[in-house]
N, C-alpha and C positions, 0 to 999 in steps of 0.2 A: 717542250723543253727536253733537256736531255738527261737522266739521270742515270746512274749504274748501265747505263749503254742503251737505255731504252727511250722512248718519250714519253711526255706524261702532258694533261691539261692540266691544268688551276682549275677544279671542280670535285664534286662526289660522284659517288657510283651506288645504287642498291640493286639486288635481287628480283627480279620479280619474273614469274615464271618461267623461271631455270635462266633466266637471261639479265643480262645486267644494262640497266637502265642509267646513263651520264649525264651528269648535269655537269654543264658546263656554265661560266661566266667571269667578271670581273669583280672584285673584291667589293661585298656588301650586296651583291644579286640574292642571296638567300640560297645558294647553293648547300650548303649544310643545314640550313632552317627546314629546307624543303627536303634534305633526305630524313632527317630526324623523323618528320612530319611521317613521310612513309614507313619510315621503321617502326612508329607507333602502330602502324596501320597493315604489318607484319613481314613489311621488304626488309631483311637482312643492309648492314652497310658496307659496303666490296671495301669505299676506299672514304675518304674523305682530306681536303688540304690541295692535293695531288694524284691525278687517276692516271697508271700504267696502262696504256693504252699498246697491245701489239699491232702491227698493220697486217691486212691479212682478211681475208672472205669467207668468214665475216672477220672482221677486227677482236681483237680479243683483249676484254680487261681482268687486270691480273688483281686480285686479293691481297690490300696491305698494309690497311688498315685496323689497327685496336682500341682506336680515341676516336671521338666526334666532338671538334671542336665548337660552340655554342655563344652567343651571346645572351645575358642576361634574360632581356625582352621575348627572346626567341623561348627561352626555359621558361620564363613566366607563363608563354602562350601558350605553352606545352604541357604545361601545369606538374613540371622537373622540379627537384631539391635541387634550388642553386647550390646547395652547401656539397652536392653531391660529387659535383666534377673537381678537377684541378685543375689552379691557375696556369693560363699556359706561361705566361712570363708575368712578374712582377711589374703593378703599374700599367696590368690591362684586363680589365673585365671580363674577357672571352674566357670559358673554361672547357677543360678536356672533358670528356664524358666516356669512360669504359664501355667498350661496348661488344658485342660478338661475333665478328666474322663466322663464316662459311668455309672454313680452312684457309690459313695463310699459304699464300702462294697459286692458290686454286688459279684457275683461269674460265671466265663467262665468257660467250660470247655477247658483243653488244647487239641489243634489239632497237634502241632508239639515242640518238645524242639529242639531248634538249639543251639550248643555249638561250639563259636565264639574261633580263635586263629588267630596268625598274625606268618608268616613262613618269611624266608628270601625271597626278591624277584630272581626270575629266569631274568638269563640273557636274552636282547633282548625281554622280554616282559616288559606289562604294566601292570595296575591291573590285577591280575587273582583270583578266589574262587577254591580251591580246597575241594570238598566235599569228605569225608572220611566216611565210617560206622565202626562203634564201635561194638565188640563184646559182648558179657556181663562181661566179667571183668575187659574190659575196660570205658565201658561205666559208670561203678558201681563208677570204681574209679573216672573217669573224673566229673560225677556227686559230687561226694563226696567233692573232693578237694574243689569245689565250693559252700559248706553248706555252711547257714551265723552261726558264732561263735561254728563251728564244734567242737572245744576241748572241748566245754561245756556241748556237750549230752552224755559221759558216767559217768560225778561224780554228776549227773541230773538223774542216772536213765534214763535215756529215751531211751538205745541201742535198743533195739526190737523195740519201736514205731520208732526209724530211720529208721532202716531196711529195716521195712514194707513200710515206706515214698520212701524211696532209690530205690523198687523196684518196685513200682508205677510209678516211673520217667524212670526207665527202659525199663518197659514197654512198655513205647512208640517210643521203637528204637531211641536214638536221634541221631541227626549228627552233625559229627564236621564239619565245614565251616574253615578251614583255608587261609585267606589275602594276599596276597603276592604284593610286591610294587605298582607302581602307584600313582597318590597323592589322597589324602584322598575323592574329589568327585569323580573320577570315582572308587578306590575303594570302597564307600557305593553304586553305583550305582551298582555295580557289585554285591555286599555283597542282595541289594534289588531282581532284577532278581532272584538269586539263589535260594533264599528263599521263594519266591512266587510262584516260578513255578515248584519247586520240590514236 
């Protein structure tokens, strides 16, 4: 998407050895479950909602976040004071949660883009992560689908500057992480291993 002149994914961003790890997905992947999950586990949160993403070798995400927004289930699992956060809007469960960036504005390089789905559970198992690699025209699309306010960059002028963006985030080989049952803490626990030691 396009925001303040830059792009951005629908996903979070944390810390993790001096380099910023992106989760990317669609709405209800555990994208914010799963950085929380890390931040308990000492990775800072770059971004959360929306990740400023520069194009560039490496790409670079930009620090912009100071809430981490949460559902209920996810604070339960985390073993959070629901009472702790604020409401993000009236009439929805999800709450904000204060939390502490790395310097507002900073800029990480990205070390890995992980793009988050949820598959139906396999019988007789429990949480599992199935990791998937993406080819490049998949990966183009998977990234794409995930722009913030995507329908806005071509009557914007701005196709070529996506492009280039687009294939920046290519780049970096990402991979899908797909969920499968379990309940929600030992799938983030699952979702956590995956993604640090790949």
């Amino acid at each position: 998407g396009l925001l303040g002149g830059r792009f951005a994914l629908r996903g979070s961003a944390v810390l993790v050895d001096g380099q910023a790890l992106v989760l990317a997905g669609s709405s209800g992947s555990g994208k914010s479950a799963l950085a929380a999950t890390l931040m308990r586990s000492g990775s800072p949160v770059l971004a959360d909602g929306y990740v400023f993403v520069d194009a560039g070798t490496p790409p670079m995400v930009r620090v912009t976040s100071t809430k981490l927004g949460l559902w209920p289930d996810t604070v339960k699992a985390l073993g959070m004071d629901n009472t702790g956060g604020e409401l993000v809007r009236p009439g929805l469960a999800k709450r904000a949660f204060a939390i502490r960036p790395p310097g507002a504005g900073t800029h990480f390089p990205v070390r890995k883009l992980v793009l988050l789905s949820i598959g139906a559970p396999l019988a007789g198992h429990g949480a599992s992560v199935e990791p998937r690699s993406l080819d490049l025209p998949a990966a183009t699309r998977a990234i794409a689908s995930l722009g913030y306010l995507g329908q806005a960059i071509a009557p914007l002028g701005m196709s070529g500057d996506h492009f280039r963006w687009l294939m920046s985030l290519v780049s970096l080989r990402p991979v899908e992480l797909c969920r499968r049952g379990g309940d929600i803490d030992d799938s983030l626990k699952a979702l956590a291993r995956v993604v640090l030691d790949e």
